[in-house]
DOROVO-346345 format. One record per residue (C-alpha): chain; z, y, x. Coordinates in nm, 3 decimals. Each point is the difference from the previous one (the first is absolute). Example, Ala and Ser with C-alpha at 12.3 -4.5 7.8 and 13.67 -1.06 7.14 Angstrom:
residues 2
A  0.780  -0.450  1.230
A  -0.066  0.344  0.137
end
This chain:
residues 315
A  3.086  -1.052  -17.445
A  0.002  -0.318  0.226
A  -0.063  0.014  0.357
A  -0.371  -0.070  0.011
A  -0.073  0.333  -0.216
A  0.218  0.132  0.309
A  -0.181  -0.113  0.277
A  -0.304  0.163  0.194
A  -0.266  -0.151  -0.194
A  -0.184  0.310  -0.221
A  0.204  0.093  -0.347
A  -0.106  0.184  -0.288
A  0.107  0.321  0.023
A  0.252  -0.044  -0.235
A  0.169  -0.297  0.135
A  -0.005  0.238  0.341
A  0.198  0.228  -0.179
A  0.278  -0.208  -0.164
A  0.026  -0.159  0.366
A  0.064  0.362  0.123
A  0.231  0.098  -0.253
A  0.229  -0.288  0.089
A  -0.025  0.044  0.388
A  0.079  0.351  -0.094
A  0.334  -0.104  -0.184
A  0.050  -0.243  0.273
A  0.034  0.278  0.273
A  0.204  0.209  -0.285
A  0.287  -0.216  0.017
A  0.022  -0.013  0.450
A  -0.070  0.376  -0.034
A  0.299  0.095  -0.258
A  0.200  -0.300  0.194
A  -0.033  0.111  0.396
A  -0.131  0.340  -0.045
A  0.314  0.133  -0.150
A  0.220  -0.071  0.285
A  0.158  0.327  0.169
A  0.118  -0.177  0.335
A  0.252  0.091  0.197
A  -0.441  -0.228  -0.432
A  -0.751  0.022  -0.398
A  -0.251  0.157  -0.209
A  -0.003  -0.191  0.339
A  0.018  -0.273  0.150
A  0.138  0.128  0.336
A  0.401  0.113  -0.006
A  0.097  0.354  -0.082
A  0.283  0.143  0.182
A  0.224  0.262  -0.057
A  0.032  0.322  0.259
A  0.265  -0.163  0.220
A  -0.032  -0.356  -0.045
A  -0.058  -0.011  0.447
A  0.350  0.189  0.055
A  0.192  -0.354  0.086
A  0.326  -0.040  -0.128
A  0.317  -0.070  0.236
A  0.008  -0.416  0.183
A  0.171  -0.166  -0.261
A  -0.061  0.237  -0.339
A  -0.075  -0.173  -0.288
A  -0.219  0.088  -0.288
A  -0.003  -0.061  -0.323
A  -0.287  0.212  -0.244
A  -0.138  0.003  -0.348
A  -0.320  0.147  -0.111
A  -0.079  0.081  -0.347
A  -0.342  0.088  -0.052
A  -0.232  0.103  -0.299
A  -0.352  0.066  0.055
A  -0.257  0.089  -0.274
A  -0.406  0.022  0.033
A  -0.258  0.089  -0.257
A  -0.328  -0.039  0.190
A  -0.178  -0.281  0.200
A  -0.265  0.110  0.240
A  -0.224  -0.227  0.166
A  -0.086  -0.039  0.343
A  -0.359  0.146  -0.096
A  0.130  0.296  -0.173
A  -0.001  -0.140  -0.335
A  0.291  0.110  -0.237
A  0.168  -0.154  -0.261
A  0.244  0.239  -0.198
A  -0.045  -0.004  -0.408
A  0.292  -0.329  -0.105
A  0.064  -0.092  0.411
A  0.338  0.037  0.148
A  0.296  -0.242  0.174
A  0.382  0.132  -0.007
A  0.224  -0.200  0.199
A  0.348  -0.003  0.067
A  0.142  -0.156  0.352
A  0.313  -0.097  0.175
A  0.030  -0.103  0.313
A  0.344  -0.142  0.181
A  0.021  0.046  0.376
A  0.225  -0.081  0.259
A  -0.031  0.146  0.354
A  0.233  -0.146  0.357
A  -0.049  0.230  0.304
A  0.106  -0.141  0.358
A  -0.069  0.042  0.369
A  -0.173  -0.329  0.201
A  -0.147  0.103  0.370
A  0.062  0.371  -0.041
A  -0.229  0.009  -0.313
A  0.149  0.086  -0.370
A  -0.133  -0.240  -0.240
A  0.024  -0.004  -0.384
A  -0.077  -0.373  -0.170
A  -0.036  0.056  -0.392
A  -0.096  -0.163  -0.311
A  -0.115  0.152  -0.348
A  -0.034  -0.131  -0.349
A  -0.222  0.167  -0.195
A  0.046  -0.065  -0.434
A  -0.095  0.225  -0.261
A  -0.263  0.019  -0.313
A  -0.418  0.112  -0.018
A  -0.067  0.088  -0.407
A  -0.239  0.221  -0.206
A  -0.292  -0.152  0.242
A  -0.338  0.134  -0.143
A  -0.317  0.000  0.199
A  -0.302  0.180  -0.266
A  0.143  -0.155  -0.316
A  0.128  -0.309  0.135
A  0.296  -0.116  -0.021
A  0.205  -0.157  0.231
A  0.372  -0.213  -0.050
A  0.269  0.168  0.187
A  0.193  -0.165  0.261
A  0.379  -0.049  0.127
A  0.170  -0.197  0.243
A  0.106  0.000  0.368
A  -0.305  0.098  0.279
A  -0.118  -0.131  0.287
A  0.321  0.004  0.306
A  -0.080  0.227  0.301
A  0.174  -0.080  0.306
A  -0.019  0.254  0.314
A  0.203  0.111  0.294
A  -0.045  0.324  0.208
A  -0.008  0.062  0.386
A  0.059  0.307  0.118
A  -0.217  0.043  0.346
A  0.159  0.389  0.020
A  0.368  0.073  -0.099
A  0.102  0.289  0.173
A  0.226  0.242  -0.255
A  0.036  0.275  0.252
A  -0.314  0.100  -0.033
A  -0.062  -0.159  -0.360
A  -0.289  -0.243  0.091
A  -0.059  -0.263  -0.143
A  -0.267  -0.274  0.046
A  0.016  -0.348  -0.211
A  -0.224  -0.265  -0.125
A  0.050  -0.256  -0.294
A  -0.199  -0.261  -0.170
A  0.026  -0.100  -0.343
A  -0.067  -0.354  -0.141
A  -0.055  -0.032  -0.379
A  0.064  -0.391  -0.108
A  -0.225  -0.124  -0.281
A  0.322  -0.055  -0.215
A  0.003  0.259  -0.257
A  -0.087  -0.066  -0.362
A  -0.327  -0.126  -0.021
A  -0.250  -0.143  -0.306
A  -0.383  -0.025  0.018
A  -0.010  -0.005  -0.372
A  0.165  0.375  -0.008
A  -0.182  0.278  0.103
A  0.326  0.205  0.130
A  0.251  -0.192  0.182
A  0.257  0.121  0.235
A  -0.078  -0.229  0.304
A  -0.376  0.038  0.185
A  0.016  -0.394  0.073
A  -0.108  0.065  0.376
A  0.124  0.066  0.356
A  0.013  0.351  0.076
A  0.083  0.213  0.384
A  0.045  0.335  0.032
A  0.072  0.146  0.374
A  0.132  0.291  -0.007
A  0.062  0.283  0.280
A  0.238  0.288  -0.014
A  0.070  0.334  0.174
A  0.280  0.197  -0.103
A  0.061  0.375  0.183
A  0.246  0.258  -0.001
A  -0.062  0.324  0.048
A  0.314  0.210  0.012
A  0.149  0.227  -0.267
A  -0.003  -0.273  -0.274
A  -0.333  -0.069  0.030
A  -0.191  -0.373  0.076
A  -0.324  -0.167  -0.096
A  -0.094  -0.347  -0.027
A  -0.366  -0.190  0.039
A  -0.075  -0.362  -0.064
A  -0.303  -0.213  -0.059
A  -0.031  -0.351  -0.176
A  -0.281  -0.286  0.063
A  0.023  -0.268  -0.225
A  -0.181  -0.299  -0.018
A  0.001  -0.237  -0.317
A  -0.022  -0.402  -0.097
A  -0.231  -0.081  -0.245
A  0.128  -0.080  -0.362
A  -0.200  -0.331  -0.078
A  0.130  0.046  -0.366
A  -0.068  0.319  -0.127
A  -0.023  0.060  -0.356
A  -0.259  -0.154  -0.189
A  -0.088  -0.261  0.284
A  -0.151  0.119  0.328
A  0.117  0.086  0.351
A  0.126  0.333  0.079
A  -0.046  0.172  0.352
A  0.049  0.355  0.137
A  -0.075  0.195  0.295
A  0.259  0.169  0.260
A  0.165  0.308  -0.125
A  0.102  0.297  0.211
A  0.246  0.295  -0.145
A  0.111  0.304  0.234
A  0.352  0.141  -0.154
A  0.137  0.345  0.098
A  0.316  0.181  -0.090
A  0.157  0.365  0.112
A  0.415  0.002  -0.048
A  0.201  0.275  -0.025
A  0.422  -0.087  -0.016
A  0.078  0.363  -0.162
A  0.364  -0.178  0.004
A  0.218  -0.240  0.139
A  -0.033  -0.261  -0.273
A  -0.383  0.163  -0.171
A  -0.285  -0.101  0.122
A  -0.370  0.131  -0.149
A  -0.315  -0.122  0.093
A  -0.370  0.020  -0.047
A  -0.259  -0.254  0.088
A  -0.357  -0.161  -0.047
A  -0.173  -0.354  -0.014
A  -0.343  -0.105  0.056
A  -0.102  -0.340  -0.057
A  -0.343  -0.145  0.040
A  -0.171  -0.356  0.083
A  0.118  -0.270  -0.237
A  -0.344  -0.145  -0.174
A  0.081  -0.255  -0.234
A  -0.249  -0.292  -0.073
A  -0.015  -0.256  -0.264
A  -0.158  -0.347  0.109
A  -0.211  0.240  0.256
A  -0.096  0.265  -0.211
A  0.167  0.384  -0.062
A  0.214  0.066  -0.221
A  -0.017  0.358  -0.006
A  0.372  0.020  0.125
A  0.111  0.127  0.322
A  0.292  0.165  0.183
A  -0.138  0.401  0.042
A  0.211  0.264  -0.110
A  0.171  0.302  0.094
A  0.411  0.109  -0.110
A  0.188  0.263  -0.014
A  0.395  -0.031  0.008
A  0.342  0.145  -0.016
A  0.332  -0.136  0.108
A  0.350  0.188  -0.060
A  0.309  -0.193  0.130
A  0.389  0.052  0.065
A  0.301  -0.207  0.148
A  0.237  -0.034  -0.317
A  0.256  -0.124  0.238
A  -0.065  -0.044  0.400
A  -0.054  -0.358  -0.104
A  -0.201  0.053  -0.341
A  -0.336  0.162  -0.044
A  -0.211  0.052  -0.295
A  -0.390  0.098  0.018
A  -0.218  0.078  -0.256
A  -0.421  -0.017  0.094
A  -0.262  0.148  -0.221
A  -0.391  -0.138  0.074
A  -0.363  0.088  -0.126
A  -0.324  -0.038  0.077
A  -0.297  0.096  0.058
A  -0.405  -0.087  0.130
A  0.056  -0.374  -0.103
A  -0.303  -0.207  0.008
A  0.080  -0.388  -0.080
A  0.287  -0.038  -0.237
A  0.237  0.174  -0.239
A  0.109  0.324  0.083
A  0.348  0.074  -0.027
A  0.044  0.306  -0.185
A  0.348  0.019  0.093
A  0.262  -0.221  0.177
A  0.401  0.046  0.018
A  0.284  -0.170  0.232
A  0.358  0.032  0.005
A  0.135  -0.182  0.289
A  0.356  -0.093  0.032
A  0.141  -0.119  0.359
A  0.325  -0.107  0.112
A  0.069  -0.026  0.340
A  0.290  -0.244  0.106
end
């Protein structure tokens, strides 16, 4: 496919398809990439965060995580409704290195960061067709968060951080899975984190993100994509002084992917339902474990089930 059979001119209905198909695989790759991140970091492209990621850390902590993630799916559903299940599915394994410095400037905590994403996309099916898997190090995120509310006495806590993704990841037009998305990416992201006495908090945030355009997407042809929104709520309950349960829920919507102008048929609309279990190994050492599915997706793969184990050392 070259980039005129890409463009907005009329196609044939099956060179419209094939040009779907590898937009399609396109987003796969940013989706498995950015969507998995539990932060503290799609299918998404906006950040997932875990239930008390907006509880700041101490002026000069240091963090150090890991996330390991697997995520399979076994159905693709269109932004029109239209399913794909029989021979369609993506598995994906992630890991994601993060480091985390908190300090005070002006009477505000801030928390400058930087994550590398690497892991592998394989068993990529869409229908029947077959897709090459991919490995290799992601696209860089850098972010830093600033807490507008850090009052512990009453356990409120108010924060804001953006997230740049550089266009640095592993990248080929010729594949239809790579790891990078081979375009600038911002999410803003809000958070509200609440106590509420006997053990009990809950944390809200909500993501706009606004994309570049990928002028090389696979098979020739310029990608764009709309704004996406995503609301994330989670309910805690410490039963302990090192355990920590929680239960939470993601929407995402917006997200409209075009190819040279026209639809794709991918988008960012989906609903999630999670659970989080975590405990302090040592005061210093805590190890969290995150189980994900969802459901009512319209405009990409459905993940029929996602798992994290998240390792963080504080120093």
């Amino acid at each position: 496919m070259n980039k005129r059979t890409c463009g907005t001119q009329r196609r044939s209905p099956s060179r419209n398809r094939q040009a779907q198909t590898m937009a399609i695989w396109t987003t796969a790759c940013t989706l498995t990439a950015i969507a998995m991140l539990p932060l503290t970091g799609g299918t998404a492209h906006a950040i997932d965060v875990n239930a008390s990621d907006y509880v700041p850390a101490p002026a000069g902590t240091n963090l150090f995580l890991w996330y390991n993630q697997y995520a399979t799916r076994s159905e693709y559903i269109s932004a029109s409704g239209q399913k794909l299940s029989n021979d369609t599915g993506l598995d994906s394994y992630i890991s994601i290195l993060r480091y985390v410095h908190y300090f005070e400037i002006g009477g505000f905590t801030i928390a400058p960061q930087v994550l590398l994403p690497l892991g592998t996309m394989y068993d990529g099916r869409l229908g029947g067709v077959k897709m090459d898997s991919a490995s290799g190090v992601g696209d860089p995120i850098l972010a830093t968060t600033v807490w507008l509310l850090n009052n512990k006495e009453t356990e409120t806590y108010l924060g804001i951080m953006p997230y740049l993704f550089l266009p640095m990841g592993q990248y080929d037009p010729q594949q239809g899975l790579n790891m990078g998305g081979n375009r600038w990416q911002l999410d803003l992201q809000a958070g509200w984190h609440q106590g509420l006495g006997n053990g009990f908090s809950f944390q809200l945030t909500g993501d706009v993100v606004w994309y570049g355009a990928n002028n090389e997407a696979p098979g020739g042809g310029r990608l764009t994509q709309d704004t996406t929104y995503q609301f994330q709520g989670w309910l805690n309950w410490a039963f302990a002084p090192t355990w920590q349960a929680s239960a939470g829920y993601a929407r995402l919507w917006g997200g409209t992917e075009y190819l040279d102008g026209i639809a794709t048929g991918n988008a960012t609309r989906k609903d999630q339902a999670r659970f989080e279990l975590s405990k302090f190994i040592t005061p210093t050492f805590q190890v969290l474990a995150l189980v994900q599915r969802d459901f009512n997706t319209e405009g990409g793969f459905q993940e029929d089930f996602r798992g994290t184990l998240r390792l963080m050392q504080a120093f």
